[in-house]
MISELO-995296 format. One record per atom (N, C-alpha, C, CB): residue in one letter; x, y, z. Coordinates in steps of 0.2 Angstrom, whole numbers, padded with zeros to 4 digits, always signed. Glycine has a CB too. Layout:
% residues N
AXYZ/...
This chain:
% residues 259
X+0091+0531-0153/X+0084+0533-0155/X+0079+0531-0150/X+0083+0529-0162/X+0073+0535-0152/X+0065+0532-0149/X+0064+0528-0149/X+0060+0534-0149/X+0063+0523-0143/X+0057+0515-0144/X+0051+0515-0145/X+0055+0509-0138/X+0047+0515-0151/X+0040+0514-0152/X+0038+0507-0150/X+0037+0516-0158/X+0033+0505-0146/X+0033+0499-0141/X+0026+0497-0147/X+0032+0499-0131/X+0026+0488-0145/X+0022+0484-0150/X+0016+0484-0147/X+0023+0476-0151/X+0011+0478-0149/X+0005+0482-0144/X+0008+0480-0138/X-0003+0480-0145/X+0011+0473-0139/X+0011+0471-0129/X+0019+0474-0127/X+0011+0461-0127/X+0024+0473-0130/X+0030+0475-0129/X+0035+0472-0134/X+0032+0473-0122/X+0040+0477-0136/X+0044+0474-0142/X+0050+0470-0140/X+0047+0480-0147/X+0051+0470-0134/X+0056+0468-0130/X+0052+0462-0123/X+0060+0476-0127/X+0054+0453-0124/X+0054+0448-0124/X+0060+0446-0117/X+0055+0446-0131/X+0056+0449-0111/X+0060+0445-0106/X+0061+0438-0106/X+0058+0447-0100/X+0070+0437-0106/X+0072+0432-0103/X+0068+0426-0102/X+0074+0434-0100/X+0067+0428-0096/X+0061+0421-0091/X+0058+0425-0088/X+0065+0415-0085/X+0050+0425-0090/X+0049+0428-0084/X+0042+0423-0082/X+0047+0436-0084/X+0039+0424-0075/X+0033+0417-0073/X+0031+0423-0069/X+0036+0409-0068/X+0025+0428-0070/X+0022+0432-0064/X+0016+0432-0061/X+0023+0438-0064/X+0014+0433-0056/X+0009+0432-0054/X+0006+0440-0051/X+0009+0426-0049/X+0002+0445-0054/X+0001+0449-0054/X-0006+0452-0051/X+0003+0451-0060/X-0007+0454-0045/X-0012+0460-0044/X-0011+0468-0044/X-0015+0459-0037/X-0017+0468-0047/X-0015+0477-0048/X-0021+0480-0045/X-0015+0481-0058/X-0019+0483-0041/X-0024+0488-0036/X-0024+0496-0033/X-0024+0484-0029/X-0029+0499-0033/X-0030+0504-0033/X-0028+0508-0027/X-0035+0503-0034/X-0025+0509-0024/X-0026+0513-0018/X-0031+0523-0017/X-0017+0514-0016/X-0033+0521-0011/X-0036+0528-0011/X-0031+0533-0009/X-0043+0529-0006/X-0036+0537-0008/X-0032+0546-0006/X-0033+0544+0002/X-0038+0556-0010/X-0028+0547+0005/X-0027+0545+0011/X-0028+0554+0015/X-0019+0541+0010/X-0032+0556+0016/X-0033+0563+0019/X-0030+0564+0025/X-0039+0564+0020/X-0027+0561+0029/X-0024+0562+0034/X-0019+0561+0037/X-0026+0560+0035/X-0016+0565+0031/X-0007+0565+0029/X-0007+0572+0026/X-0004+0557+0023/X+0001+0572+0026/X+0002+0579+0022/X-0004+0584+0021/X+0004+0578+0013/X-0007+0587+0029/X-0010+0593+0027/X-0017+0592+0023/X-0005+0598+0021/X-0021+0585+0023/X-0026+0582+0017/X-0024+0578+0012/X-0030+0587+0014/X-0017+0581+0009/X-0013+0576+0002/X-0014+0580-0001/X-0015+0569-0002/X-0008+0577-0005/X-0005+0581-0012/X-0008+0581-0016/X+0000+0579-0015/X-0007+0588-0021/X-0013+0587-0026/X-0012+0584-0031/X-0015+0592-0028/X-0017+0578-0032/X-0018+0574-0038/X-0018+0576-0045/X-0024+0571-0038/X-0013+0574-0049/X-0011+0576-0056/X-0004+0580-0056/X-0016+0581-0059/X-0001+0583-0052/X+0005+0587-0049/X+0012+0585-0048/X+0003+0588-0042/X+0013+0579-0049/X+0016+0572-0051/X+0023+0574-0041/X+0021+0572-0064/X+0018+0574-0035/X+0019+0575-0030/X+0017+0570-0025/X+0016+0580-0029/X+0021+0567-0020/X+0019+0562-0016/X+0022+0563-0009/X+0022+0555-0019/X+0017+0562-0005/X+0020+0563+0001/X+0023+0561+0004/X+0018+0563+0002/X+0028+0562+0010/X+0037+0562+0012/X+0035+0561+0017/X+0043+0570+0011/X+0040+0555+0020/X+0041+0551+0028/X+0041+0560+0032/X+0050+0545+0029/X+0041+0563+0028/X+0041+0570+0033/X+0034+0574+0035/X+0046+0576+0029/X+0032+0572+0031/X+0024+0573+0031/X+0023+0578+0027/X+0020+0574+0037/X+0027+0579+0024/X+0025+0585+0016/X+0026+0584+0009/X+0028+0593+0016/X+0023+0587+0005/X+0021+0585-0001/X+0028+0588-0004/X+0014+0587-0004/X+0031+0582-0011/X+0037+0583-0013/X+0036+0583-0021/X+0041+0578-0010/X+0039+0585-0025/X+0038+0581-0032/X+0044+0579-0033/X+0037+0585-0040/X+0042+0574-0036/X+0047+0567-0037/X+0052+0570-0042/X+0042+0559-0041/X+0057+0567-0037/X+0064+0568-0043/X+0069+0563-0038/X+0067+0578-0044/X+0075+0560-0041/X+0079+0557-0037/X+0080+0558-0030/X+0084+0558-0038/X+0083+0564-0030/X+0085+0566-0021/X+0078+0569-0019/X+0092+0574-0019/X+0072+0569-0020/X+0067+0569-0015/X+0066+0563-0012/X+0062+0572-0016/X+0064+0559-0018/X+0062+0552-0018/X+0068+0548-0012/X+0063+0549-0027/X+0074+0548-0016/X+0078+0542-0011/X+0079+0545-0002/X+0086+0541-0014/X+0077+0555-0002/X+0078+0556+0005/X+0071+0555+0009/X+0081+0563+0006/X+0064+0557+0005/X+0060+0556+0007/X+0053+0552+0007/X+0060+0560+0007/X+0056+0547+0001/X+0052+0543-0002/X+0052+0534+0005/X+0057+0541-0011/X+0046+0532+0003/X+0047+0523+0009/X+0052+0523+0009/X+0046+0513+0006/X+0055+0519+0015/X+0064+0517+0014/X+0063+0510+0010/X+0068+0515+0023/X+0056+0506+0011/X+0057+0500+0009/X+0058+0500-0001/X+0050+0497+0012/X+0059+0506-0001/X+0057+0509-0010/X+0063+0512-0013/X+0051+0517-0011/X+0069+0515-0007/X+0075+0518-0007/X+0079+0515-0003/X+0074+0524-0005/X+0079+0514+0003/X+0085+0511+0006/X+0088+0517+0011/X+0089+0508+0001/X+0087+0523+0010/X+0087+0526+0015/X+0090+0526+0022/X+0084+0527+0014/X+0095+0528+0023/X+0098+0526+0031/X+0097+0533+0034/X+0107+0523+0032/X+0092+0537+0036/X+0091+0540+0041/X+0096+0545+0044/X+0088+0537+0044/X+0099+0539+0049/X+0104+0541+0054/X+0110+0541+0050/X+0104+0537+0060/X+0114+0539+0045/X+0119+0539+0043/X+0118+0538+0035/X+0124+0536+0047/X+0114+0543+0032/X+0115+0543+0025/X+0120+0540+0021/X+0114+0548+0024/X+0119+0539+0014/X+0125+0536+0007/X+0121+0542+0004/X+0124+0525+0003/X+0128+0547+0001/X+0124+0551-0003/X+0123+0549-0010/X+0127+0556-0004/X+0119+0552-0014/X+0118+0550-0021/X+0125+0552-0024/X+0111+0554-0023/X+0126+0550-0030/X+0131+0551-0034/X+0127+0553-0038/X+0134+0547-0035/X+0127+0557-0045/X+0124+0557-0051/X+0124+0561-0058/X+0118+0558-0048/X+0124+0560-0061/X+0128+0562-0068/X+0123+0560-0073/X+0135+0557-0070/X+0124+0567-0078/X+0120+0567-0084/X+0120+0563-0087/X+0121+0571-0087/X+0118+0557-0092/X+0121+0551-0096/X+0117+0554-0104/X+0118+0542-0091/X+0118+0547-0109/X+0117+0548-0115/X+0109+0545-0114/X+0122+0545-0122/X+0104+0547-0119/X+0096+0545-0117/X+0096+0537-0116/X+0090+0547-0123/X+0091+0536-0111/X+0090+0528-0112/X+0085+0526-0117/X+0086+0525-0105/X+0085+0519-0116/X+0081+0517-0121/X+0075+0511-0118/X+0086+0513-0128/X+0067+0516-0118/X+0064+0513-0115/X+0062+0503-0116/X+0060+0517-0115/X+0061+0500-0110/X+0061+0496-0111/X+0065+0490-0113/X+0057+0497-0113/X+0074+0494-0113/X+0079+0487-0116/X+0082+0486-0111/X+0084+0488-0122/X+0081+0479-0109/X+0082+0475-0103/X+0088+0477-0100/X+0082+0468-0104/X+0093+0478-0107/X+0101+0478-0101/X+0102+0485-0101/X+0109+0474-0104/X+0098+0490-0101/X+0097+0497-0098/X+0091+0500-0094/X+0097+0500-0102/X+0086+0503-0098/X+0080+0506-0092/X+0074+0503-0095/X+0078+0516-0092/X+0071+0501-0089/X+0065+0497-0091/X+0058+0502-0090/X+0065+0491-0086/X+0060+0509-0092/X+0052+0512-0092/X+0053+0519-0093/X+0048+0511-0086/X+0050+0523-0099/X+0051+0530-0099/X+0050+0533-0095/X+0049+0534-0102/X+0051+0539-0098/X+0050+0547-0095/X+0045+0549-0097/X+0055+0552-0095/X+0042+0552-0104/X+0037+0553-0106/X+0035+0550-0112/X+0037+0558-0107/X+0026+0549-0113/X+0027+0545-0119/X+0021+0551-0123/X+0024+0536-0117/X+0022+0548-0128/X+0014+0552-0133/X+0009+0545-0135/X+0017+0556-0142/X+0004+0544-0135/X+0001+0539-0132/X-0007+0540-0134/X+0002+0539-0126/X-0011+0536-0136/X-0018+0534-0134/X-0021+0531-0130/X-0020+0533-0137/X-0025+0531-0126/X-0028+0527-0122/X-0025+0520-0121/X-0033+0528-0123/X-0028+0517-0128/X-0027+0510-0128/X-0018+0510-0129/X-0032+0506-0135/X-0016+0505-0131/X-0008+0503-0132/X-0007+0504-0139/X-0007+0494-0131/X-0014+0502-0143/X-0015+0502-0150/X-0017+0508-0153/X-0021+0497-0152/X-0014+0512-0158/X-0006+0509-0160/X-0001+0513-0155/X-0002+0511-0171/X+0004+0509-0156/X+0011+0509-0150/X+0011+0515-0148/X+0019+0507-0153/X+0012+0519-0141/X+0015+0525-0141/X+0023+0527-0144/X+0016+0526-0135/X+0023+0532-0145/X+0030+0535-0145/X+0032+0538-0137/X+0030+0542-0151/X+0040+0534-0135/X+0042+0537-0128/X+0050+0535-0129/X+0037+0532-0120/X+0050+0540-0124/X+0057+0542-0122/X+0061+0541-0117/X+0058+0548-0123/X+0065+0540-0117/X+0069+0537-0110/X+0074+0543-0107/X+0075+0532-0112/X+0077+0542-0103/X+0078+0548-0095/X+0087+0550-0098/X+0078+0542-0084/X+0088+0554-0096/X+0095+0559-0100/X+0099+0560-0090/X+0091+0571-0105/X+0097+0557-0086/X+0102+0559-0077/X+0102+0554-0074/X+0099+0565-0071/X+0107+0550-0070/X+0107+0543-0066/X+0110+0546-0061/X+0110+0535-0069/X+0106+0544-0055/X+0108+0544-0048/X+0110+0538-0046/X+0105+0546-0044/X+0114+0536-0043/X+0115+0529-0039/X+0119+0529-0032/X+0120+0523-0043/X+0116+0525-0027/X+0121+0524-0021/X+0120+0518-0019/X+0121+0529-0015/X+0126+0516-0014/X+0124+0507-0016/X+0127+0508-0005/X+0132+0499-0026/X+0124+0501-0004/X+0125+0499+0003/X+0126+0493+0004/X+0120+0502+0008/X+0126+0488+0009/X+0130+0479+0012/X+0123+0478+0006/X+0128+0474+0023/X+0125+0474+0002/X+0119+0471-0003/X+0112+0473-0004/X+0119+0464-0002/X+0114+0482-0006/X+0110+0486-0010/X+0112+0487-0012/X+0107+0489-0009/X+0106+0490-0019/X+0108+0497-0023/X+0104+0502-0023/X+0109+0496-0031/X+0103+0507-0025/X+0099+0512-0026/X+0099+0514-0034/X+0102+0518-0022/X+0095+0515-0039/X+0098+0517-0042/X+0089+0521-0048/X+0104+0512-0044/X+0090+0527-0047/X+0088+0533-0048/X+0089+0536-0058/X+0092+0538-0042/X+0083+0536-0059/X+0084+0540-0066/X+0080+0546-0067/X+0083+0534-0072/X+0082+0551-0070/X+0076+0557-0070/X+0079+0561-0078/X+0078+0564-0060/X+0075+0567-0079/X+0077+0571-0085/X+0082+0576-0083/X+0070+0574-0089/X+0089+0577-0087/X+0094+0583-0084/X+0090+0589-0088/X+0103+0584-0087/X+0091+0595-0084/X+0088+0600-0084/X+0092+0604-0094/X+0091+0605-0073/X+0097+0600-0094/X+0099+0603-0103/X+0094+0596-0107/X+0111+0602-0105/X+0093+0594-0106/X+0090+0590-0111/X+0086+0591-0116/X+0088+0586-0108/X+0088+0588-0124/X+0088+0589-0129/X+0080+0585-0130/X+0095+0587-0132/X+0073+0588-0132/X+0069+0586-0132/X+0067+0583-0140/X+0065+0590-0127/X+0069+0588-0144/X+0066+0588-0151/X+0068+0582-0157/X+0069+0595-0154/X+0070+0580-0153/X+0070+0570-0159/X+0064+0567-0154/X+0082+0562-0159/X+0064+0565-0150/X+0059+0566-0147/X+0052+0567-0150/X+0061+0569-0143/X+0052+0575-0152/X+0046+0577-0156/X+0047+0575-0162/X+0047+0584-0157/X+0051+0576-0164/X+0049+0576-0171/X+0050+0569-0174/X+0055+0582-0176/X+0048+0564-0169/X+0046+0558-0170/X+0039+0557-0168/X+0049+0554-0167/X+0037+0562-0163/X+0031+0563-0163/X+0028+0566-0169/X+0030+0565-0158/X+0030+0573-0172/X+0024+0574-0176/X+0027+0571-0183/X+0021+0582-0175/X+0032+0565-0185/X+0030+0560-0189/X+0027+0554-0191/X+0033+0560-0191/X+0025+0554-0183/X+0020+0547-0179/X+0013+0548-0183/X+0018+0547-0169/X+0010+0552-0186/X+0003+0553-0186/X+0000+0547-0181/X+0001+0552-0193/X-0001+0549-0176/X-0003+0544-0170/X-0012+0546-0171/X+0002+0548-0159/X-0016+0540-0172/X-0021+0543-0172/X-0027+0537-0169/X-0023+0545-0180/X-0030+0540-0162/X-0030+0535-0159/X-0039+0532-0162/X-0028+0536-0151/X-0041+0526-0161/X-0047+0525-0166/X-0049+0518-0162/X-0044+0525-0176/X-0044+0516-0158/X-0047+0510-0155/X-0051+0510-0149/X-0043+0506-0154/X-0057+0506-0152/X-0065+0507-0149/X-0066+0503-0139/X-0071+0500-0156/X-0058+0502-0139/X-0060+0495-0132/X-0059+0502-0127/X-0052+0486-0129/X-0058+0508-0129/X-0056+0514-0122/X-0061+0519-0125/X-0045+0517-0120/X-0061+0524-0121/X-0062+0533-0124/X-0057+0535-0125/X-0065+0540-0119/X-0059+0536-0132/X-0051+0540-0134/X-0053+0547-0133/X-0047+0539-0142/X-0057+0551-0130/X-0056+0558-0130/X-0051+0561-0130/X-0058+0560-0127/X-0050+0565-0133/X-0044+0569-0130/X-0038+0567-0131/X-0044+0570-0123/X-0037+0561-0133/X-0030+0557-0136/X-0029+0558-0144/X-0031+0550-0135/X-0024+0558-0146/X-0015+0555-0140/X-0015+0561-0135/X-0004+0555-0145/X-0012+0561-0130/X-0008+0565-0125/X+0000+0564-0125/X-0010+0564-0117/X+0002+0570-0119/X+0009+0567-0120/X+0008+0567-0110/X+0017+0573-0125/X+0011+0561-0110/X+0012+0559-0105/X+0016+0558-0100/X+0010+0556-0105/X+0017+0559-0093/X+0022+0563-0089/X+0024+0557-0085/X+0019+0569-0084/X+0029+0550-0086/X+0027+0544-0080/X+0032+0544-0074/X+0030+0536-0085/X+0028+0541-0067/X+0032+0540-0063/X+0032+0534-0061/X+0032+0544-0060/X+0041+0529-0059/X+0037+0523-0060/X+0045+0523-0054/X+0036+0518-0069/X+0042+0518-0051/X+0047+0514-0044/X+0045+0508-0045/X+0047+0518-0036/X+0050+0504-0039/X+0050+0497-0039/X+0056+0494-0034/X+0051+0496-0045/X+0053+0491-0029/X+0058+0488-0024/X+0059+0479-0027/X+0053+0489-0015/X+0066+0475-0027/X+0067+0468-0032/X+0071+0467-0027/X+0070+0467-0041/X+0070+0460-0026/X+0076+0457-0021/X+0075+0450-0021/X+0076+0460-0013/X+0080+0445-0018/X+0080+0440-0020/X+0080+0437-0011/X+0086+0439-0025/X+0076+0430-0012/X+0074+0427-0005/X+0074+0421-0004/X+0069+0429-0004/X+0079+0417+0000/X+0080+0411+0000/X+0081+0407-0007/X+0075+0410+0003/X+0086+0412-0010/X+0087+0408-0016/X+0083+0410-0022/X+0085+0400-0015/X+0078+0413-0019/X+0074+0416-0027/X+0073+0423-0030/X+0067+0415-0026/X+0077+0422-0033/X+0077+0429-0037/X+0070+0431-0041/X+0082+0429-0043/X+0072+0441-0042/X+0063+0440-0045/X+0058+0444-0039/X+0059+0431-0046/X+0059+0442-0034/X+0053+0445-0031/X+0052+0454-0030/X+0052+0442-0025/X+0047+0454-0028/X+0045+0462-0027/X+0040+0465-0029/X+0049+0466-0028/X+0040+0471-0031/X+0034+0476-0032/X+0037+0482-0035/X+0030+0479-0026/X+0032+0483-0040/X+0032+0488-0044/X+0024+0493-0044/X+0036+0485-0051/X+0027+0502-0043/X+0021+0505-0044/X+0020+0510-0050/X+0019+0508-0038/X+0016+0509-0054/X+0015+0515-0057/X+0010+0520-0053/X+0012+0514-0063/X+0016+0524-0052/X+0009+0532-0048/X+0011+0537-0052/X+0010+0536-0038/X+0005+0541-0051/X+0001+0546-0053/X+0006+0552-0056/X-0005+0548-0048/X+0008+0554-0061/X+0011+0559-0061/X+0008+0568-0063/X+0016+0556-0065/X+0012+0570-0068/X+0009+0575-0068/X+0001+0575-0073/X+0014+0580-0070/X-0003+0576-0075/X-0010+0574-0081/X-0008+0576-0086/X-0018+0577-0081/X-0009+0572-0091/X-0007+0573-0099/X-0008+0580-0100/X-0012+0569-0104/X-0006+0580-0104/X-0007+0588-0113/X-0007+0585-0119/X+0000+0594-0115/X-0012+0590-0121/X-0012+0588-0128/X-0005+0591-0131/X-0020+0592-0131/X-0003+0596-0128/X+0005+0598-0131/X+0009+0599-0125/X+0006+0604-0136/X+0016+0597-0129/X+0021+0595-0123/X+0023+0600-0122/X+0026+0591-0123/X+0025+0598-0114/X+0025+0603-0107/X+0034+0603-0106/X+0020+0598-0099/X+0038+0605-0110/X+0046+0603-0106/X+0045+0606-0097/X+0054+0608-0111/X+0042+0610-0095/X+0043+0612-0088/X+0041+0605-0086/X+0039+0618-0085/X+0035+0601-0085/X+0031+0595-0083/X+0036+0589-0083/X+0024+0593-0088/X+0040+0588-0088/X+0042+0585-0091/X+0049+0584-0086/X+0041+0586-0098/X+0053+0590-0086/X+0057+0589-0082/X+0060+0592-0075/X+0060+0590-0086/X+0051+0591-0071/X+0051+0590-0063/X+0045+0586-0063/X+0050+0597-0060/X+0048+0581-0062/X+0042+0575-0060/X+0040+0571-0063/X+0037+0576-0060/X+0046+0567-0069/X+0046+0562-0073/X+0050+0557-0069/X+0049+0565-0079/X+0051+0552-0067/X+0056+0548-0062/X+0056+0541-0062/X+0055+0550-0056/X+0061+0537-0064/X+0060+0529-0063/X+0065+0527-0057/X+0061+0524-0069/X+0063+0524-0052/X+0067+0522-0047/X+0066+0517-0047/X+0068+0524-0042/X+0072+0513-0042/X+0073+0506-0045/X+0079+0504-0037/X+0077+0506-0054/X+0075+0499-0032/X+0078+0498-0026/X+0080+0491-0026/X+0073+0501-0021/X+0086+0486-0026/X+0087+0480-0027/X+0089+0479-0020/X+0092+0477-0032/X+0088+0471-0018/X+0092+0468-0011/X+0094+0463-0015/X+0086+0466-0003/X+0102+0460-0014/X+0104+0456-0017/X+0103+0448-0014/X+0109+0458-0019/X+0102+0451-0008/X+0102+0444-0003/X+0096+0446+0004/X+0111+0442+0000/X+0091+0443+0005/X+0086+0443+0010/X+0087+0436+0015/X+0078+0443+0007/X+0089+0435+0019/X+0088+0431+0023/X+0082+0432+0028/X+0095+0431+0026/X+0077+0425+0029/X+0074+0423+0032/X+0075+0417+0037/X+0071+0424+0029/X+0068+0415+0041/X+0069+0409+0045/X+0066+0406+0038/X+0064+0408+0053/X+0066+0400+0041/X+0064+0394+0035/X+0057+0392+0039/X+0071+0385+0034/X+0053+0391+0032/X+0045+0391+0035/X+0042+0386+0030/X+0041+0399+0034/X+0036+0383+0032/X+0036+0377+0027/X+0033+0377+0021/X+0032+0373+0030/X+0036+0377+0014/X+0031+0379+0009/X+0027+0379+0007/X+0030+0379+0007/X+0023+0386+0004/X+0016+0386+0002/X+0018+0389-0006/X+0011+0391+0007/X+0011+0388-0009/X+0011+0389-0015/X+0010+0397-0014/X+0007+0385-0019/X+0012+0399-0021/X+0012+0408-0021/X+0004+0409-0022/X+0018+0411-0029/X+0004+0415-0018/X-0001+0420-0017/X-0001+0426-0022/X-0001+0422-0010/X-0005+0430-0022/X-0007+0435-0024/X-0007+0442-0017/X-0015+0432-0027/X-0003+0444-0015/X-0002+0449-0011/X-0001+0457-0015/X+0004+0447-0007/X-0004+0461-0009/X-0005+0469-0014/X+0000+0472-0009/X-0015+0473-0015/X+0003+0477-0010/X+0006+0481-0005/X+0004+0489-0006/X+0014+0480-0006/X+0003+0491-0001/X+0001+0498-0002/X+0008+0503-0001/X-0006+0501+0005/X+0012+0501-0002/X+0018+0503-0005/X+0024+0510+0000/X+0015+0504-0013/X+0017+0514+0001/X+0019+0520+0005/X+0011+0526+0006/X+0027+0524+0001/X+0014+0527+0011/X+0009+0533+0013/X+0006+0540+0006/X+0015+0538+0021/X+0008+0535+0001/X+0004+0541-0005/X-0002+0542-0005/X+0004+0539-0012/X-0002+0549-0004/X-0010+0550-0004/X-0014+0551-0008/X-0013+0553+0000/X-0013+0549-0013/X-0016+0549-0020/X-0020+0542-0024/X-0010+0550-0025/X-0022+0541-0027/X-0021+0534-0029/X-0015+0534-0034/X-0027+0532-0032/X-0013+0528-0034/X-0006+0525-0037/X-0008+0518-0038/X+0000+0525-0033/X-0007+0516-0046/X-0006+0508-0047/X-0001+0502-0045/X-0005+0508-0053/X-0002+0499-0041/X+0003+0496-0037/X+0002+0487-0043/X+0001+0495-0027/X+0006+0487-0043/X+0009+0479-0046/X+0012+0475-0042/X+0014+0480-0051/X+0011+0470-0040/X+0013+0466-0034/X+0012+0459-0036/X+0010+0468-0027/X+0019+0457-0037/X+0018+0448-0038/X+0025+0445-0036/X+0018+0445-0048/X+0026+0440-0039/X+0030+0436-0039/X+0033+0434-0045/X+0028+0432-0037/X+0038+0437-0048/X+0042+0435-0053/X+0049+0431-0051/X+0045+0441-0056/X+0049+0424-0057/X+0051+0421-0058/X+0058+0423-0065/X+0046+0416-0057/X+0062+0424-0064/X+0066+0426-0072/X+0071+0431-0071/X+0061+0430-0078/X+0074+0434-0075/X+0078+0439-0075/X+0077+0445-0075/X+0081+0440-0077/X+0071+0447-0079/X+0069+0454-0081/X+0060+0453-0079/X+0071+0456-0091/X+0060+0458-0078/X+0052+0460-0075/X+0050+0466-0080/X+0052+0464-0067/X+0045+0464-0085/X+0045+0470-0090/X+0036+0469-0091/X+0050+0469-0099/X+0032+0474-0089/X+0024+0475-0089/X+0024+0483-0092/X+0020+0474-0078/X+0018+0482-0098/X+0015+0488-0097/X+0008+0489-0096/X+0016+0491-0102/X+0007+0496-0096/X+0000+0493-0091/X-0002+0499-0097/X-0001+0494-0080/X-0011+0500-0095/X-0014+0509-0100/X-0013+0511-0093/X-0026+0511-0105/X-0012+0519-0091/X-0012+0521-0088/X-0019+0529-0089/X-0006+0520-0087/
């Protein structure tokens, strides 16, 4: 079934201790031809052209620091249709594919989880890739939407134009460092712009959660400081994209944000 999320989240990570900046990045004009066009759910490729996001663009032409990518001697993807995820449950996917939604959180969206998993793993990596299969069965989906009477009414946002249904693309580099698991970055970027009614084409080119681990980072030993607040501009996207960048302390990393 569909997760309708609480206002903050219905699902209660483990441990978690994070220390979170969220920052904006600009459009970067001097890349890809000026950049990709914003809303298009398109980012631009270590190759210098604009891609829409889907697994095998993403892990061939996406950061390496985002994918793991080996250039010179590639790990192909593996990948296979699977049964729907369930957004937001820890011991599966931690984020949809599309949601129906108001501005604010309040009341909960209705969202749906991803139907294809790609994965390739390398010396203490993984890769692992989730997107919508091109058969996928949209109408429970619906018809939890239109028995949501979703009606958005809360005054802290504009709700013009809301609910929408909304197109997510979400990655994330986690690894562990001198003992400490938890760390990394996670970005929500820009995907395709809402509708007031759903788009299956939108929906299934350009919906994408990736997900890049290092199980083990070795560094020099350096004298300790307390944790900072660092932002990573993540990759050459020339769009804006919401970057999330902390320090997590726990097992599960679970943030929603309004986008």
């Amino acid at each position: 079934s569909y997760q309708t999320m609480t206002s903050f989240q219905s699902v209660v990570a483990v441990t978690i201790a994070a220390i979170m900046a969220i920052v904006a990045h600009a459009a970067d004009g001097n890349k890809c031809g000026g950049g990709c066009v914003p809303g298009s759910a398109e980012f631009c490729g270590l190759d210098d052209q604009c891609h829409i996001y889907s697994c095998q663009s993403w892990y061939e032409f996406g950061p390496r620091n985002y994918t793991g990518y080996d250039g010179v001697s590639p790990t192909p993807l593996t990948c296979q249709d699977i049964q729907v995820t369930e957004p937001y449950d820890t011991n599966n996917v931690n984020y949809p594919s599309v949601s129906f939604r108001c501005h604010s959180l309040t009341p909960s969206p209705i969202e749906m989880g991803f139907t294809r998993r790609c994965t390739t793993s390398g010396p203490n990596t993984d890769f692992t890739c989730y997107e919508l299969a091109t058969e996928t069965d949209f109408q429970p989906f619906l018809d939890e939407v239109s028995s949501s009477g979703l009606n958005c009414t809360d005054d802290k946002y504009d709700e013009t134009g809301y609910p929408k249904f909304k197109y997510r693309v979400t990655y994330e580099h986690l690894f562990n460092q001198n003992g400490i698991s938890g760390l990394g970055s996670v970005v929500f970027a820009q995907g395709h712009n809402g509708t007031s009614e759903f788009n299956e084409t939108l929906a299934l080119n350009g919906t994408m959660y990736a997900s890049y681990k290092e199980s083990t980072v070795q560094t020099t030993a350096a004298p300790t400081q307390s944790p900072t607040l660092r932002t990573s501009s993540a990759f050459s996207n020339k769009r804006q994209t919401i970057s999330i960048v902390g320090i997590l302390l726990g097992v599960t990393f679970l943030v929603s944000i309004c986008l």
